[in-house]
N, C-alpha and C positions, 0 to 999 in steps of 0.2 A: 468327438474331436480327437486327433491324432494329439499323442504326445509326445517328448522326447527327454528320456532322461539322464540330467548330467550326475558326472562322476564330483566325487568330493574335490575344493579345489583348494592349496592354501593359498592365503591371500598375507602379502607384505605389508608389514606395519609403518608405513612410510612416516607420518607426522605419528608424534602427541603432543599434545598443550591443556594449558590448563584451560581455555575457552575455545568449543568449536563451537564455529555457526555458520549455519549452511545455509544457502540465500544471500546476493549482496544488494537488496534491495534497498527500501528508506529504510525499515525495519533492521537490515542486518545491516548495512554500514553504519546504520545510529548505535547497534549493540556490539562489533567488534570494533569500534574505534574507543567507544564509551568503554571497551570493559580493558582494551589497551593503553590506554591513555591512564588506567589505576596500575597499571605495572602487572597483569596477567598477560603470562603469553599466550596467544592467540593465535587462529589459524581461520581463517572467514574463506570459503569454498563456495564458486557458482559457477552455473550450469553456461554462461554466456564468459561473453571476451571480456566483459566492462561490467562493471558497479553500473547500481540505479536501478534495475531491476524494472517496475512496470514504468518508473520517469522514465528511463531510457530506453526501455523497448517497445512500450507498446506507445511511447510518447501519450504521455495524457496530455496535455497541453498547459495546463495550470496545476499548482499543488493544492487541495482541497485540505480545511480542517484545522487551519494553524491560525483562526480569526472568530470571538464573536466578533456582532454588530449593533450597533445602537443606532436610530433615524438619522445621528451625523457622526457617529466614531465606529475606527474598526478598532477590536481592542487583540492583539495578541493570547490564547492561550493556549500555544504551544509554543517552546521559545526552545534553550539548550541549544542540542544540537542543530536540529532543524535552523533557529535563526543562524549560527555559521553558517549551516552549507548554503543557505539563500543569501545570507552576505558576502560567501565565495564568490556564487553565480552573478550576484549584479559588478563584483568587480569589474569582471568577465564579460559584461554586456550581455549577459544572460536570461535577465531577467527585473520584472518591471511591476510596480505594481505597492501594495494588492490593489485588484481589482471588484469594488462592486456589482453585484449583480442581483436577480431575485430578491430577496431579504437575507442574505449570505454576501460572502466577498470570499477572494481566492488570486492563487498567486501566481501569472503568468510568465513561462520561463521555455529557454532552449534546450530540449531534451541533449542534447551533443554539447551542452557546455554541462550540464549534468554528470556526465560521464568525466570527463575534464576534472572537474570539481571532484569526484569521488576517486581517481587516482590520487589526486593531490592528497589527498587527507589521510587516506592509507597510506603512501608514500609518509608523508610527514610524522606519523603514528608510527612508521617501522612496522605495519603490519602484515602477516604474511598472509597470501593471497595463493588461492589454487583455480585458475579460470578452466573455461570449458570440464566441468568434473559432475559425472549425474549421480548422488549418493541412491543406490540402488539396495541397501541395506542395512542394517545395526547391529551392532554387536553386545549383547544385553546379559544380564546376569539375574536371574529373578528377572524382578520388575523395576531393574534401573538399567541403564541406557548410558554405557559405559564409551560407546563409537559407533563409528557409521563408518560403512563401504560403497566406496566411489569408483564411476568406472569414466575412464580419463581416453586420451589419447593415447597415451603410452600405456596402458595397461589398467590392473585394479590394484584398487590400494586401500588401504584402512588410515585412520586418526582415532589414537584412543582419546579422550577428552575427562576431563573431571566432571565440567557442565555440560551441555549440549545446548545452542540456542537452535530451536528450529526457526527460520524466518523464511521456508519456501513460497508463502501464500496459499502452499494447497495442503497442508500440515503433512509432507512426505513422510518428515522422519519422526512425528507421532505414530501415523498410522503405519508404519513400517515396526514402529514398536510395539503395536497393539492396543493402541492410547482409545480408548471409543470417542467419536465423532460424529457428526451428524454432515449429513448429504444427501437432500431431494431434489433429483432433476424438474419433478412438476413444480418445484416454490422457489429455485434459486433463480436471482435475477439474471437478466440475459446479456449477452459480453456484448462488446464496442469494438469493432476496428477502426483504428484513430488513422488519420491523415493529414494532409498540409496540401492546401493550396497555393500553388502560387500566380503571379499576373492579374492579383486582386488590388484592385484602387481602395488601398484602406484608410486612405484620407474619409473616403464616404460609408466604407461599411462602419466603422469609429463609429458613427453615428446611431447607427443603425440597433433597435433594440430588438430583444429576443420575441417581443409580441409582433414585432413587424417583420423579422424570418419568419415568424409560425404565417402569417399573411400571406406571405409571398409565396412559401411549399404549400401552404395550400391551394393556392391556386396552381399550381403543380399538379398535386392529387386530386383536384379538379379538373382538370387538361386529362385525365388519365395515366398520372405517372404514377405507380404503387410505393409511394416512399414510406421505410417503416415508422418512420419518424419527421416531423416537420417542426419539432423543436430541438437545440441541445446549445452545448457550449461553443463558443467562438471565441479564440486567442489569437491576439498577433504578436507572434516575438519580435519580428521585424516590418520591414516597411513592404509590401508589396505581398505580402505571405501572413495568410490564414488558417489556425488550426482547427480543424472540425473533429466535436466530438457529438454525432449527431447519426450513426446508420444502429441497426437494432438485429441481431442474426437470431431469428428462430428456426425451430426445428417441429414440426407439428403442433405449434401455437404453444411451445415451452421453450425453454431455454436448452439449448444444449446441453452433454453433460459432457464437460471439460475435463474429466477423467475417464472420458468415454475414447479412445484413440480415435477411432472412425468415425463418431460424432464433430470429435474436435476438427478434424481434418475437413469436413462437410463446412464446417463454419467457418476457418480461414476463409476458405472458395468461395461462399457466399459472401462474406462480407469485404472481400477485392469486388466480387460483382456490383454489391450497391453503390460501391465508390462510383461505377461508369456512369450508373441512373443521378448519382447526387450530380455528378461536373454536367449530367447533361440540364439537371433540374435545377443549378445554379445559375449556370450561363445563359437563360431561357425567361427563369421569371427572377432573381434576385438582383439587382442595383447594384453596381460594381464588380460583380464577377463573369461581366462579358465574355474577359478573355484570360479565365481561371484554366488553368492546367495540376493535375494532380504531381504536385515538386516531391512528394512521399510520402511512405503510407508505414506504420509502424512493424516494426520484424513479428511482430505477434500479435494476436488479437486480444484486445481487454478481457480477461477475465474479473468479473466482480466476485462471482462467490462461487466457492466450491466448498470444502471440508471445513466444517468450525468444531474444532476438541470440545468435550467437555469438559470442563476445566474443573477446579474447585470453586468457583464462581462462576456463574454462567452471569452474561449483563443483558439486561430486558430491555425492553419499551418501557417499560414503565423506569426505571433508571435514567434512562436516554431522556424523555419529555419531561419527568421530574426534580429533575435537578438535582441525581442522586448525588451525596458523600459517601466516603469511604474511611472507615481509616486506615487501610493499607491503600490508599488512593497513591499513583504512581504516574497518573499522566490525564489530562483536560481534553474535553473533545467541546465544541457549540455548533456541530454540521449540522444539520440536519438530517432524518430520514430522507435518502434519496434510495426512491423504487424503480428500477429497469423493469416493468412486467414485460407484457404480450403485447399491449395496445401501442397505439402513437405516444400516449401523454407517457408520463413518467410523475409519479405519487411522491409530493413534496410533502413534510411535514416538518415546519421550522417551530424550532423552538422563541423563547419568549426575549425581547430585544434584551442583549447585553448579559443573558444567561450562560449557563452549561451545566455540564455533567460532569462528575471523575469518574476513571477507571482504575478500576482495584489490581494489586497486587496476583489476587488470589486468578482471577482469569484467563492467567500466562502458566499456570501450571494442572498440566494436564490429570488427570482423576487416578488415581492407584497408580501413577510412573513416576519412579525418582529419577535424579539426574537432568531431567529435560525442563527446561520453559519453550514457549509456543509465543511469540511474538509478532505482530504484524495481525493483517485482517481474518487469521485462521484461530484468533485466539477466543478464546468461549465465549459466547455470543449467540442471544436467538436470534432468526432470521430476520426480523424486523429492528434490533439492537445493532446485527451488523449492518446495514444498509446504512446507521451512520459513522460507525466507527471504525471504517474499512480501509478510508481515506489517507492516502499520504503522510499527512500530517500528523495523524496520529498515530499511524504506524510507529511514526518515525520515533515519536515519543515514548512508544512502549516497547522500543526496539534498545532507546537508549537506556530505562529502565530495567529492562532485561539484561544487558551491556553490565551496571554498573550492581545489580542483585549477583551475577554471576561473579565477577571479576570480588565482589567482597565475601563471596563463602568461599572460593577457591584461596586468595589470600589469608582466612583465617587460618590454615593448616590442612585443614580434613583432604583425607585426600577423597573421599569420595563424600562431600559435603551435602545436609540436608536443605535444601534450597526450599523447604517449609515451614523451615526455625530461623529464618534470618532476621536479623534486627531491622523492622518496618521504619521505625526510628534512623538510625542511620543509612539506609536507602534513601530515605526523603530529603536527610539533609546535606548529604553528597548530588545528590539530584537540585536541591538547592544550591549548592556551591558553583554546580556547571550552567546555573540559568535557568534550568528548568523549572517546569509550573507542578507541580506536586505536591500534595500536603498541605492542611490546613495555615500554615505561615505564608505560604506561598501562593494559595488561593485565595487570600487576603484583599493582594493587592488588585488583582481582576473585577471582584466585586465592589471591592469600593470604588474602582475607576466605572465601573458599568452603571453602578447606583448614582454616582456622582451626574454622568452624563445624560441620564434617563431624567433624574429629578429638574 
């Protein structure tokens, strides 16, 4: 392979602040609003025009993650921030819900008032904002992770930081710092291109349950249509308009590798192709989508999983279905394992009614790096742990944790503070002040609501 080698370059120190974070997804709008909102200054940097990150680009259609379930209650436990922004969105006609479904519930919303919602909040926060910017490097000393180099429209440029939140989803600026990680193309699950249907009579699909689409596609792939999938998600934000989360891209009976460029590029392409087989295998054998037309398909293809840090806590399966505690517990998940493999089905493992798990402190910071937390679905996690705590919703929660762990070491004084000696204690209970579910006072009240309604 040809190579070509560049000359030393300096690079201008455009920002510092006391909090970056890079990514404006659930994850980072949860941690640079959370960690601005205690009076650090901040600087939240992404790669797109608008906040929301996978809600708004790859449009999931519903927020996964922010509900156990009991045979007749949904019970909240992700709350905080997350509950504002989903109380922005319904001001806004955004958003509806939750929604039951399987033995979960989940919360169906307009990716485009999403974005809406996530200026607003920045906006009102005085947060400063660097859009279209791909941090393409870090600026380290030792083993701490002092800034990251971004390259923009107008040039490159640097932010030196006291903290670093990474919240890209694919742990950039860990593994730009040397953070170790784990990433198998043979076992990571396999991505989704989301879409919307429109010229759907949803008075009747309403009806319509996910055992009777599985019906209907299959006699589909009975007719001979190769669909990879004949089950998935169905949301409607509006009247007339359907969101499918339901086509499956593989690559030689694996998943892609979404750090793979040429891989990546193969799977956009495929999965605009399935969309043509789904509108034709809609219109054909499914009730009410006669005269469905594809109204949009999302800017990017779902990624579920790529790079998970090893953190100082890794969270298991056995955490996830046990109903671990913590005591540097920091944020509630009750998803379920949900597995994208190779086949049609997709591998459910729900936890027990009205249950869950915490997720610890210790799993947002990455193994031998100072300076850095890793928030959002890249943060330590075995493959089968992340599959439930990937989701949205909890993103958003360990986004806001991250948010308000950062924003109180950088306040203490240090100027280059140990984000492994912070008071567990006061994180939980400024995390309590904001609403959020953290902490054994605070996980209190979930379980006795879930005990109560079970009994």
């Amino acid at each position: 392979m040809a190579i070509i080698e560049e000359t030393a370059r300096i690079t201008p120190v455009r920002h510092t602040a006391d909090v970056l974070v890079v990514g404006g997804g659930a994850a980072g709008m949860a941690a640079a609003v959370a960690a601005r909102r205690l009076g650090a200054d901040v600087l939240l940097v992404e790669r797109n025009g608008y906040l929301g990150g996978t809600l708004s680009m790859v449009t999931l259609g519903s927020i996964c993650g922010l509900y156990a379930v009991t045979p007749t209650e949904v019970i909240p436990v992700v709350a905080g921030f997350a509950s504002e922004f989903v109380e922005r969105m319904q001001r806004l006609g955004g958003s509806k819900g939750p929604l039951r479904w399987l033995e979960t519930a989940s919360l169906p919303y307009d990716p485009t008032i999403a974005k809406l919602v996530g200026d607003e909040m920045a906006s009102e926060a005085q947060l400063r904002v660097a859009f279209h910017s791909q941090a393409v490097d870090v600026v380290c000393e030792e083993n701490r992770v002092n800034g990251v180099i971004f390259e923009s429209r107008d040039g490159r440029w640097a932010c030196l930081a006291k903290v670093i939140i990474d919240c890209t989803g694919n742990a950039d600026i860990a593994s730009l710092a040397g953070a170790e990680f784990e990433h198998d193309p043979a076992e990571i699950q396999a991505p989704t291109t989301m879409f919307r249907f429109g010229g759907v009579d949803t008075e009747r699909t309403a009806r319509m349950t996910r055992d009777e689409l599985r019906r209907f596609l299959e006699e589909a792939v009975a007719a001979g249509m190769p669909l990879p999938r004949t089950a998935g998600g169905m949301f409607s934000p509006h009247p007339g308009s359907m969101h499918l989360n339901i086509t499956r891209v593989l690559k030689d009976g694996r998943s892609p590798d979404p750090l793979n460029t040429a891989e990546l590029t193969e799977a956009e392409m495929e999965g605009r192709r399935q969309l043509r087989l789904y509108l034709e295998a809609f219109r054909r054998f499914v009730p009410g989508y006669e005269n469905a037309y594809i109204a949009d398909v999302g800017a990017e293809i779902g990624v579920r999983e790529s790079r998970r840090i090893v953190g100082d806590y890794r969270l298991t399966l056995e955490d996830v279905l046990g109903e671990a505690r913590f005591e540097d517990s920091i944020a509630c998940s009750a998803w379920p394992v949900e597995e994208h493999g190779a086949g049609r089905a997709t591998r459910w493992v729900f936890l027990k009614p009205g249950t869950f798990y915490e997720l610890p402190y210790r799993m947002m910071l990455p193994a031998y790096v100072d300076g850095l937390l890793v928030a959002g679905r890249c943060a330590s996690a075995t493959h089968d742990a992340h599959a439930s705590m990937r989701v949205a919703g909890v993103c958003m929660a360990l986004g806001e944790a991250a948010g308000v762990a950062a924003a109180q070491a950088v306040l203490a004084g240090a100027n280059a503070p140990d984000l492994r000696k912070l008071d567990i204690g006061k994180l939980q209970a400024q995390l309590g002040k904001q609403g959020a579910i953290a902490g054994a006072h605070a996980v209190q009240s979930i379980t006795a609501t879930a005990e109560k309604v079970v009994s």
